[in-house]
C-alpha positions as CSV (number, residue, x, y, z in Angstrom):
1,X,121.1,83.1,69.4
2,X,121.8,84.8,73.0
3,X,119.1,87.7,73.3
4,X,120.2,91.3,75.4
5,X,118.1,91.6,78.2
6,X,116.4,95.2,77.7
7,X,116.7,97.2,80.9
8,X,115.5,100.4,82.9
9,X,116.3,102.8,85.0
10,X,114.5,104.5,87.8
11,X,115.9,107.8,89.1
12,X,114.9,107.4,92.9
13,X,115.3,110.1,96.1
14,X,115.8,109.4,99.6
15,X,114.0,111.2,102.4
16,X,117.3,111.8,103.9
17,X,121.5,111.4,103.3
18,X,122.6,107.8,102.7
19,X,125.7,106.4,101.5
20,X,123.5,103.8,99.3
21,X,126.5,101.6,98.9
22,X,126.8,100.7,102.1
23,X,123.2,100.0,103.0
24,X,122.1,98.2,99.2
25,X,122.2,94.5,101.3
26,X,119.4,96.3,103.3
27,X,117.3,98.3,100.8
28,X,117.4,94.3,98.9
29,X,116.1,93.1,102.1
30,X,113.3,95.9,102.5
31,X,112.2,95.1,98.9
32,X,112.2,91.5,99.1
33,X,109.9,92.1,102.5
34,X,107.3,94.2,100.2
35,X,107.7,91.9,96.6
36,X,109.1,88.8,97.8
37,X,112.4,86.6,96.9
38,X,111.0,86.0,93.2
39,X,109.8,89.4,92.6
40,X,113.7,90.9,93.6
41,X,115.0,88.1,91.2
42,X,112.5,89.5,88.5
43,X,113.6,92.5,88.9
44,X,117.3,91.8,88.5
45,X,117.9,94.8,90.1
46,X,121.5,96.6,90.6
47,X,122.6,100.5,91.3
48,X,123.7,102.2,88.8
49,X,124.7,105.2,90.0
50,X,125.0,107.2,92.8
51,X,124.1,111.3,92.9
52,X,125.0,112.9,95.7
53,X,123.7,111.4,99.0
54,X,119.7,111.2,98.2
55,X,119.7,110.6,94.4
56,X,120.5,107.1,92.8
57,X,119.5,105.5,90.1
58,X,118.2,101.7,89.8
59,X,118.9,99.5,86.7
60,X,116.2,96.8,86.6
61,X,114.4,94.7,83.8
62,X,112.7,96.5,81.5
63,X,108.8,95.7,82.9
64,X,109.6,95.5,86.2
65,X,109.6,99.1,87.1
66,X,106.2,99.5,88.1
67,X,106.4,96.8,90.6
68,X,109.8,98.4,91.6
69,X,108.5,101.9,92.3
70,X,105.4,100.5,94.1
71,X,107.3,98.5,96.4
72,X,109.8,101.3,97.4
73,X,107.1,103.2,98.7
74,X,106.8,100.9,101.0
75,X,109.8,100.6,102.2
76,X,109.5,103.0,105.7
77,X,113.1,101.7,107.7
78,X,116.2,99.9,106.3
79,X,117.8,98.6,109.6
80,X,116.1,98.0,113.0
81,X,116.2,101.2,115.0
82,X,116.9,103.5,112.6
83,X,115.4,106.8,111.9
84,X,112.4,106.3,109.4
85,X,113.2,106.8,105.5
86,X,110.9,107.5,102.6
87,X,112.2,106.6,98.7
88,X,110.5,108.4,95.8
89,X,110.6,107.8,92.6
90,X,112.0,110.9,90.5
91,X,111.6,109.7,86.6
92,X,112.3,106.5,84.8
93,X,114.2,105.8,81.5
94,X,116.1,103.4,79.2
95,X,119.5,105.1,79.6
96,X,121.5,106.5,82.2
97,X,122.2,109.5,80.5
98,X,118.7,110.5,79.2
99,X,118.0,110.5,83.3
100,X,120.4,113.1,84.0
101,X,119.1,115.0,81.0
102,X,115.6,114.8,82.2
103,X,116.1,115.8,86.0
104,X,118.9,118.1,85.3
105,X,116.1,120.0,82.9
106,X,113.5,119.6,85.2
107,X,115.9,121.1,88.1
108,X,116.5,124.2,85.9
109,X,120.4,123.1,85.7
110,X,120.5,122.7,81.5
């Protein structure tokens, strides 16, 4: 019997306007700097969705968030030369939609 993987997902914000899809191969490579090449494949890690230019949300493996959110606080530049960028974690859930709920409450929008 093939088990479903459970999964999470981290609502993170950007110190500043990125298009996310374009730099992901980046942010992998600033995470695998601060958790290593078997901590990313722990984490089985993929964007979920974008929100506007400094909100995203992260699906990973359920358990993995805490080393997730720990090692984007790390993360201070994603390419050589660039302007430093902080990434902050905002809330973390078990579906997309219970995120939005969450920070759209929190942001006085519901």
């Amino acid at each position: 019997m093939i088990m479903k993987r459970k999964s999470r997902y981290v609502l993170v914000m950007s110190s500043r306007p990125i298009e996310m899809s374009s730099y992901y191969h980046y942010f992998l490579h600033a995470l695998s700097e601060q958790i290593g090449k078997i901590g990313l494949a722990k984490l089985d890690l993929s964007l979920a969705k974008s929100i506007g230019e400094n909100l995203f949300i992260f699906k990973m493996s359920r358990g993995e968030e805490k080393s997730f959110i720990l090692a984007i606080s790390f993360v201070k530049r994603l390419r050589e030369g660039e302007e430093e960028i902080g990434f902050y974690s905002l809330l973390t859930s078990g579906t997309i939609s219970s995120i939005i709920r969450k920070y759209g409450a929190r942001a006085g929008k519901a």
